[in-house]
VOMAR-42677 format. One record per residue (C-alpha): x, y, z; residue in one letter. Coordinates in steps of 0.5 Angstrom, whole numbers, plus 500, padded with zeros to 3 digits. Layout:
VOMAR-42677
XYZA
...
This chain:
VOMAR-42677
467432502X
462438501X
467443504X
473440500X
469441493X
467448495X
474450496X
476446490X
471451486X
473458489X
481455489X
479453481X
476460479X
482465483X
487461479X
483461472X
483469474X
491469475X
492464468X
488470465X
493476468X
499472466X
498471458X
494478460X
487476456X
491475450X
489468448X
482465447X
478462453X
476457447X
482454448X
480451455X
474448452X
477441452X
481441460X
474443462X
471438459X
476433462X
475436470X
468435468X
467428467X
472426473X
468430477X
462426476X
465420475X
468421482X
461423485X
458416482X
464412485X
462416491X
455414491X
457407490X
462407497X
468407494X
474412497X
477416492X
482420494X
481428495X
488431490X
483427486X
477430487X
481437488X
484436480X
478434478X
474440480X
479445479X
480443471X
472443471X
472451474X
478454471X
476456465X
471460467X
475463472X
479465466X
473467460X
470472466X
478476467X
478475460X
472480459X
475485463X
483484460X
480483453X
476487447X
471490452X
464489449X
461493443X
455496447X
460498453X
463505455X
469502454X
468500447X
466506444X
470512448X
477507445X
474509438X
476516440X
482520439X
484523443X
480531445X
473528444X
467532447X
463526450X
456526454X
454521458X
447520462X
446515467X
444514474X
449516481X
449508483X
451509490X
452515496X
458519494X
464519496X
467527499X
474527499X
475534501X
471541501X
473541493X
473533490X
467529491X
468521488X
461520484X
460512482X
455513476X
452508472X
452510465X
446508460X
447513454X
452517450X
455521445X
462522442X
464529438X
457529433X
454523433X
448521435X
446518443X
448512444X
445506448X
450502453X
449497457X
453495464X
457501465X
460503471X
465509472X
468513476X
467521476X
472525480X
469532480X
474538482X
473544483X
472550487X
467548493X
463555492X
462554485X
455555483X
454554491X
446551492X
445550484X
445543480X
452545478X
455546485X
459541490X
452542495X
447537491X
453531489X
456531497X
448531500X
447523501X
440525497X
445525491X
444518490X
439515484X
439521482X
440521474X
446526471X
449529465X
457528465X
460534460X
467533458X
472529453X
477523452X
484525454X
490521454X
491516460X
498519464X
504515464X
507511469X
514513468X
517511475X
516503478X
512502483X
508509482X
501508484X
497505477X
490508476X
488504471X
490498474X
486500480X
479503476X
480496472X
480492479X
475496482X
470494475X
470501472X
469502465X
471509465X
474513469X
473521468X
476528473X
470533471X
469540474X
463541477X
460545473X
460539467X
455535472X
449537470X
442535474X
437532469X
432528474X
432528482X
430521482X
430515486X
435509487X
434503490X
428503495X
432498500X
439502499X
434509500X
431507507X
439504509X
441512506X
435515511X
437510517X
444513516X
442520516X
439519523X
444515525X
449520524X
444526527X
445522534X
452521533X
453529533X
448530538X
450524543X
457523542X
463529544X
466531538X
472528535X
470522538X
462523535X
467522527X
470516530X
464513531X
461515525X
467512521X
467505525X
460504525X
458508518X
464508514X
465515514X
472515514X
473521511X
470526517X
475524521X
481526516X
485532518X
482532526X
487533531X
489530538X
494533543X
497536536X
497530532X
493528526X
488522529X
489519521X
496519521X
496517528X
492511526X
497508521X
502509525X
500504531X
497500525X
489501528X
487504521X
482498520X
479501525X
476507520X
474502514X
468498516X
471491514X
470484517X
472485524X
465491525X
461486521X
462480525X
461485532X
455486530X
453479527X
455477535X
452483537X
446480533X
446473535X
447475543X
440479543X
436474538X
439468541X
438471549X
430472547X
430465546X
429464538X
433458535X
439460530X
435457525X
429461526X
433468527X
439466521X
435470515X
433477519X
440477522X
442476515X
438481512X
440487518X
447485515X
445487508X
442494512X
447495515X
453494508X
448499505X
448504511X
456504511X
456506503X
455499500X
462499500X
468493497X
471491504X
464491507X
460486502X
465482502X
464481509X
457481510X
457475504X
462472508X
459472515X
452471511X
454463509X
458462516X
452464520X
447460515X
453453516X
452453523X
445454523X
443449518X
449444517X
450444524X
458445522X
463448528X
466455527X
473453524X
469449518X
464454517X
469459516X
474455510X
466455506X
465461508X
471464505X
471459499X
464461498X
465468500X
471469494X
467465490X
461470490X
465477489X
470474484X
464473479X
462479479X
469483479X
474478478X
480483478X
479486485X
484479486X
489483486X
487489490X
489490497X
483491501X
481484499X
488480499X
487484506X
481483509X
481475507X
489474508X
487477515X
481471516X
485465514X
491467518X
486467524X
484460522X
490456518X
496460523X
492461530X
491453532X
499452530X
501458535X
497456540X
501449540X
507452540X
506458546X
502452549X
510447549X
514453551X
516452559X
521454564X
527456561X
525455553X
520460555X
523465558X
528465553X
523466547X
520471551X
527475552X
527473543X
521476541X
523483546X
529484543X
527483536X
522488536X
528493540X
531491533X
526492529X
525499533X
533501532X
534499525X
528495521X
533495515X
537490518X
532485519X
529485512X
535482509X
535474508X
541473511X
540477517X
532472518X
537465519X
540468523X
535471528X
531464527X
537460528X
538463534X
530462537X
532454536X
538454539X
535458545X
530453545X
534448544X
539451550X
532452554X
530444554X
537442556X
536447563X
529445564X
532437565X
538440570X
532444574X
526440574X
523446577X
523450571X
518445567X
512448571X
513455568X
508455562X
503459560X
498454564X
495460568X
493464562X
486464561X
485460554X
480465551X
487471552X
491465550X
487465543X
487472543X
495473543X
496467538X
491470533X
494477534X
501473532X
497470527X
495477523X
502478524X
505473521X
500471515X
498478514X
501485515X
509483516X
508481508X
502485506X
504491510X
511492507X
508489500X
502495499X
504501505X
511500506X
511502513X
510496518X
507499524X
511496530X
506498534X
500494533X
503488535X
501490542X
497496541X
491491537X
491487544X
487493547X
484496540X
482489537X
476487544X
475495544X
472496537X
466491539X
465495544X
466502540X
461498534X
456495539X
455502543X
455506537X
450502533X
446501539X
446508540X
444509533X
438505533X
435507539X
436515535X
431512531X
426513535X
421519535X
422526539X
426522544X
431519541X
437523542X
435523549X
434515550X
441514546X
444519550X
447514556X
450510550X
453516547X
457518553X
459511553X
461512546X
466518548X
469515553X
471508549X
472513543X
477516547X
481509549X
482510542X
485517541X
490516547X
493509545X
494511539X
498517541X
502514546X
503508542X
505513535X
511517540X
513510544X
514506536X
517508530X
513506525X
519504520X
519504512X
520496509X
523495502X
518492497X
518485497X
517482490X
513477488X
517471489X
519473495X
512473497X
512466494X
518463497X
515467505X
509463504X
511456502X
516457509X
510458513X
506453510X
511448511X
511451518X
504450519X
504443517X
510442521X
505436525X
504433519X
511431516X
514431524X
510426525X
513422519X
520424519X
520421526X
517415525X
522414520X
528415525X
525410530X
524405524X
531406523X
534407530X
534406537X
531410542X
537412545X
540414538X
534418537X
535422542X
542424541X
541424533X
536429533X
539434539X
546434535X
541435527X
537440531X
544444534X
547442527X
542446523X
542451528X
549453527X
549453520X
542458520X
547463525X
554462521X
554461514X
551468512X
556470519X
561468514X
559470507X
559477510X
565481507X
568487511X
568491504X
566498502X
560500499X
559497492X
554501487X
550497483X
545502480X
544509478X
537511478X
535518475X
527519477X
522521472X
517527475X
521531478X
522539477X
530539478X
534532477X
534528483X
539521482X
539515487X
545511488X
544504490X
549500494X
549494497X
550496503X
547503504X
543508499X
544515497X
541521493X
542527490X
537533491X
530530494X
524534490X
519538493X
514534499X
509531495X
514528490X
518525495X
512522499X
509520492X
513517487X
521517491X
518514497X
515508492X
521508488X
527508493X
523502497X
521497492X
527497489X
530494496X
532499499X
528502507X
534508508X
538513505X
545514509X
546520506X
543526502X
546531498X
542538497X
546541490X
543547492X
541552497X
534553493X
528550497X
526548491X
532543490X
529538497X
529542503X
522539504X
522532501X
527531506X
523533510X
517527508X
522522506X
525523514X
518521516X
517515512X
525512512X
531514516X
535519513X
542518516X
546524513X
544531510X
549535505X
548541504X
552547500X
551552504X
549551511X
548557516X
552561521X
551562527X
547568529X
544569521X
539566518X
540561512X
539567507X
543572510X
549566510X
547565502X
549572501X
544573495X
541581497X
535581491X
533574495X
533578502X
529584499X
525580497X
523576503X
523582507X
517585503X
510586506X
507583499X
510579495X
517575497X
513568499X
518564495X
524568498X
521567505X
521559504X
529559504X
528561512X
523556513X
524550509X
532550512X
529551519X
524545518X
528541515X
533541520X
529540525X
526534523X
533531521X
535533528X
529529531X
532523528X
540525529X
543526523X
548532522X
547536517X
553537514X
556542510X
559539503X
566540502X
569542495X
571535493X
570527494X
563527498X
562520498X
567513497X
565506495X
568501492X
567502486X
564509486X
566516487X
562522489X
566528488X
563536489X
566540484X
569547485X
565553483X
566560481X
569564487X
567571485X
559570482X
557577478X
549575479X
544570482X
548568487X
544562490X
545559483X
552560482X
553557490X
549550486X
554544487X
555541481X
557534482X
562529479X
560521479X
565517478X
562509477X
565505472X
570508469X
565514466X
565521469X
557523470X
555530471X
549532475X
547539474X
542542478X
542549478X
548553474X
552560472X
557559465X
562562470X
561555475X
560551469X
568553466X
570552474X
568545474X
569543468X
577547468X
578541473X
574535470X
576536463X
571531461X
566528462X
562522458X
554524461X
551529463X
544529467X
541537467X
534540469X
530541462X
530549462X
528549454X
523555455X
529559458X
532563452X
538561455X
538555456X
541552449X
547556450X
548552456X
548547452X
554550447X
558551453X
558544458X
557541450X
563544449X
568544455X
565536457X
565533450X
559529453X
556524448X
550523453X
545528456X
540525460X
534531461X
530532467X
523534468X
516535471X
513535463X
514531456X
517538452X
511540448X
517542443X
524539440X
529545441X
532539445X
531534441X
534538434X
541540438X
542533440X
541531434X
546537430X
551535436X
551528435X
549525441X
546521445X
539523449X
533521454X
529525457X
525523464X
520527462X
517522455X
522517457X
521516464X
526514469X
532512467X
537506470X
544507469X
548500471X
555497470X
553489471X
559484468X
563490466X
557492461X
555498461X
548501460X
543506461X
536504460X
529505461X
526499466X
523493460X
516495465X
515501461X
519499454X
512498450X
């Protein structure tokens, strides 16, 4: 029972931290008072009963704990979600406005984190401050976060340099932080990456970009003796691994055993980058220091005490604490505390309570969760931790379900699930896209029962068949693969497709060998490292284990590149929350199938014959599976595409409009790289979409989409490329424009860089396009696209332009979506515009870049207001206009404006004939 009521605690608390997300800290943790009384009085009085012998149920004594530990769950999210306390950073900067000066002193809590040669990460816990002129202030359990920017030969070798805060000395060292409260960035796109969600789940009070040169160096003092002697043990460590091990290996060693992640970023293997490569075969875990590191070297440990002879009850508290040493060494980061706490109370069941592994693991997850949520309770909802502890509960509540089924399927039903688990991963290769859909999983499902059912059936016409199994795989390999699927099913198909929107198809065979080659890699480069710690011949006795580090490192580097140009590494659609619930509730029922299947059958028995049995349940069993195959077959349509939303996304320079269909997805314009892959990427998959079927470039400018194609195609298929201009044989991209100043230009020796970019952002993106066959065509004058209840039409542009030639060659494009005429203007000429606007006559919305900084600009205005007679302007931008020259001629025009820029990203949609356009409600307030 002991394990039940430790479950019942952890299971209490994260649900008291959910009830406080919900109603979002707005309502008074006193208001609980009186339920935690109640689960406080049945959890005694079930206690007594107890002790008394008599048997009360476990839903009972569950209940009971759960009322009694929810309300604390909920007071401890409350102090984060709720008014901040008085003497905290965060209560006094919210006094504040806007533009502040602030100082803050403190200590540097922890090693920093160097991002890159001019951006250093500095955890600092504040212990004074001062706003604008008032006095220092004392304030107490402040933890902030310093992004210091800037250049990295600023002041190099002084206090006000990047030299002190990258040295791993930097850390207890006491600071002066120099600069002013600002106004938090906007979310203006779903899905876009919420900083002030992620510093509130990290348990940051504050979170500040400072240069180097507001970082002032008040006292070299000391930290933590223990974290300091860990500090100086990881100095030498790293030493060793620079003197011992082959570089690049060295910094996959580093990065496996210390956690310096970040000094294998931007290396390269056979030409491709070793990070990206990682993510692709989905062996990233491998450079975070996570569970899996952790338990290699408790096992580690564990072997070489308990080969000396020691007991597990005397070796437990020293292997425990190099467990400890080793979270300090890696950076005492989230993701290795929480595994050092979790294998601390696994290790201490099996030695002190003599509990197996299984049930050592539940109390030690349990306790483990328990533990960190107290101290941080919103990192709930983080990824490392949903990560790290999904990853160890599938290995536990999934694997034994697995290992019955692999263990049932013989002959020919096994072969046949073999052929299924092929050609599903060939599919997913292919086209993920089509996997994804609800309709498409029942098909595929019902079709694995009826291959199964269809396997039997030959099983008992060849007797033979039932001796092939999988009895003479070794049972440890048997385990191993059924906890790879395990991982698989309850943790990356959700969570990868949740939080990275990619799914490496990759790991699922990758990770057989990277998973048992991780234990050796952490063994030798731990082993290497201790044995560096010896005097004057430490780098000499670690040699041996360093080249066999190499060698290993080496495995890594080669799996990863073959497996990274063998498998996709495709894009997934967001799933949403109730598709996360409704995914889970499945697999629960799945893996408690034993459970309720031995009920059910002993009600059929009840109830019939045997003989009836048997014919009943094949027919039930044929029955559903059909039904699982033919009823989506059937509610599938041969209709054309249906338009259900227009998306004009916030953030970017030029407009860029995302057309979601039912069946496929389309885009006009695409940004620059880091747009594309930032903020389209996330927007287009979590609104359920993971392809774009065609793309339309409006205009031959780079700037317009050359290389956001080009980081959207690495991430998501593109199926076709439209372009305005596309390039003559024999010239090159600028010379088919035919714009003479741009040709100048980029012929210059000095200068022209922007010029230059027409030739190499066109050929990039042809090549990569082409690496994944879809054409690039050139856009005709006309319709471009036809839905059922959409048309994309290019219209006509002026034939003879006077000036700026790639201007006036910008297609200005006509959506035709229920019943109104939008408009997209990207780039343009009045000679274009009367063009267009001689054949369309009118138009009801127009969606145009913000050019109000041009003296031209207004005059546009006049003119498109003039030939269309919209009444709706949609304008686009990277910034919130600092004037309202816009604003004051939507007004003396009578008409109605948004603008992506303050408004954010706006959605345009048609649903039971009711026309809207409108913000996402998740940004409205």
């Amino acid at each position: 029972m002991i394990a039940l009521r430790i479950i019942s605690l952890s299971v209490g608390y994260i649900l008291g931290i959910i009830l406080a997300i919900i109603l979002s800290g707005k309502t008074s943790p006193n208001i609980f008072i009186p339920i935690q009384i109640i689960g406080l009085i049945a959890s005694i009085w079930f206690y007594k009963m107890e002790l008394s012998w008599k048997k009360i149920p476990s839903w009972l004594i569950f209940l009971g704990i759960v009322l009694f530990i929810l309300p604390f769950g909920y007071r401890r999210a409350y102090q984060y979600l709720g008014p901040p306390n008085q003497d905290s950073v965060k209560y006094i900067i919210n006094q504040q406005p806007y533009n502040t000066p602030i100082k803050i002193r403190g200590q540097i809590a922890m090693e920093a984190d160097v991002r890159s040669e001019n951006r250093v990460d500095i955890n600092f816990k504040a212990s004074e401050i001062k706003c604008g002129t008032n006095q220092w202030q004392t304030v107490k359990n402040s933890k902030v976060r310093l992004r210091v920017k800037g250049s990295a030969k600023t002041k190099k070798g002084t206090t006000n340099g990047f030299e002190i805060l990258k040295d791993m000395d930097c850390y207890g060292y006491k600071i002066e932080v120099i600069t002013e409260k600002t106004e938090p960035r906007k979310i203006l796109n779903p899905h876009q990456f919420d900083n002030e969600k992620f510093i509130a789940q990290s348990g940051y009070m504050a979170d500040f970009e400072v240069s180097p040169i507001n970082v002032v160096l008040l006292e070299q003092s000391a930290g933590n003796p223990m974290l300091e002697v860990a500090l100086a043990a990881k100095s030498v460590f790293l030493s060793t691994y620079r003197n011992t091990i082959q570089n690049p290996a060295s910094r996959l060693v580093g990065a496996a055993t210390l956690g310096t992640r970040r000094a294998i970023e931007k290396q390269k293997f056979k030409g491709q980058d070793i990070t990206q490569a990682f993510r692709h075969v989905g062996i990233g875990h491998v450079l975070a220091v996570s569970g899996l590191h952790v338990t290699v070297i408790s096992v580690l440990l564990y072997f070489i005490f308990a080969s000396v002879g020691l007991k597990p009850k005397t070796f437990a508290p020293i292997l425990i604490l190099f467990l400890i040493l080793f979270a300090l060494i890696t950076g005492a980061r989230p993701s290795s505390i929480r595994a050092v706490i979790m294998n601390s109370i696994i290790i201490s069941s099996i030695a002190y309570f003599k509990l197996n592994a299984r049930h050592a693991t539940y109390i030690g997850l349990s306790l483990s969760s328990f533990i960190i949520l107290i101290f941080s309770p919103l990192v709930l909802f983080s990824a490392s931790f949903l990560l790290s502890f999904g990853a160890v509960l599938s290995l536990v509540l999934i694997t034994p379900t697995i290992e019955t089924w692999i263990k049932r399927l013989r002959g020919f039903s096994l072969i046949f699930a073999i052929m299924w688990f092929g050609s599903l991963i060939y599919l997913a290769c292919i086209n993920l896209a089509w996997l994804t859909k609800g309709e498409n999983i029942l098909i595929i499902f019902g079709v694995l029962w009826l291959l199964i059912i269809g396997g039997t059936k030959l099983n008992n016409k060849f007797p033979k068949a039932w001796e092939i199994g999988t009895d003479r795989i070794p049972e440890p390999l048997q385990m191993f693969i059924a906890a790879q699927l395990a991982i698989q099913l309850g943790m990356m198909i959700p969570m990868s497709a949740y939080f990275f929107g990619q799914f490496p198809i990759a790991g699922i065979f990758v990770n057989l060998i990277i998973i048992p080659a991780v234990g050796v890699l952490v063994q030798l480069g731990m082993l290497a490292g201790l044995f560096g710690l010896t005097p004057v011949i430490g780098h000499i006795v670690a040699l041996p284990l360093g080249a066999s580090a190499t060698i290993v490192a080496y495995l890594f580097f080669w799996v990863s590149y073959i497996g990274s140009n063998v498998f996709p590494f495709p894009a997934t659609p967001k799933p949403t929350i109730s598709w996360l619930l409704a995914y889970y509730i499945v697999l629960a029922m799945v893996i408690s199938s034993e459970h309720w299947k031995h009920h059910l059958q002993t009600f059929i028995f009840k109830h019939s014959t045997s003989k009836m049995y048997k014919k009943s349940s094949t027919l039930i069993s044929v029955i559903l599976c059909l039904a699982l195959i033919l009823i989506p077959i059937i509610k599938k349509t041969v209709t054309k595409n249906n338009c259900e939303q227009i998306i004009i996304a916030a953030q970017t320079t030029n407009p860029v409009v995302i057309l979601y269909g039912s069946k496929t997805t389309a885009m006009i314009n695409a940004a620059n790289a880091y747009t594309a892959e930032r903020t389209l990427f996330d927007l287009i998959r979590g609104e359920g979409s993971c392809e774009i079927n065609d793309v339309i470039l409006t205009s031959p400018n780079p700037y317009i989409g050359m290389s956001g194609i080009v980081a959207l195609s690495q991430k998501m298929p593109v199926r076709k490329v439209h372009l305005g201009i596309k390039k003559e044989k024999g010239k090159s991209y600028l010379e088919t424009i035919g714009d003479s100043y741009l040709i100048d230009k980029a012929n210059q020796k000095t200068g022209g860089t922007f010029q230059r970019r027409y030739n190499s952002e066109y050929k990039d993106m042809v090549d990569m396009v082409n690496k994944y066959n879809a054409p690039v065509n050139q856009m005709p004058i006309g319709k471009v696209l036809d839905w059922k209840n959409m048309q994309l039409y290019s219209l006509p542009l002026d034939k003879t332009p006077k000036t700026y030639i790639s201007s006036a060659k910008t297609a200005i494009i006509n959506i035709k979506y229920a019943g109104k005429n939008i408009v997209v203007i990207t780039e343009t000429s009045n000679y274009s515009l009367k063009a267009a606007f001689k054949e369309l006559k009118k138009a009801d919305i127009i969606i145009i870049t913000d050019h109000s900084n041009r003296s031209y600009f207004m005059s546009t205005l006049d003119l498109i207001k003039e030939l269309s007679s919209a009444d709706t302007f949609i304008f686009t931008s990277s910034f919130t206009p600092d004037d309202n020259k816009v604003e004051k001629w939507c007004k003396e025009n009578n008409v109605k404006f948004f603008h992506t820029g303050t408004d954010g990203m706006i959605r345009i949609q048609n649903k039971n004939n009711n026309f809207k356009i409108s913000r996402p409600v998740t940004y409205e307030n």
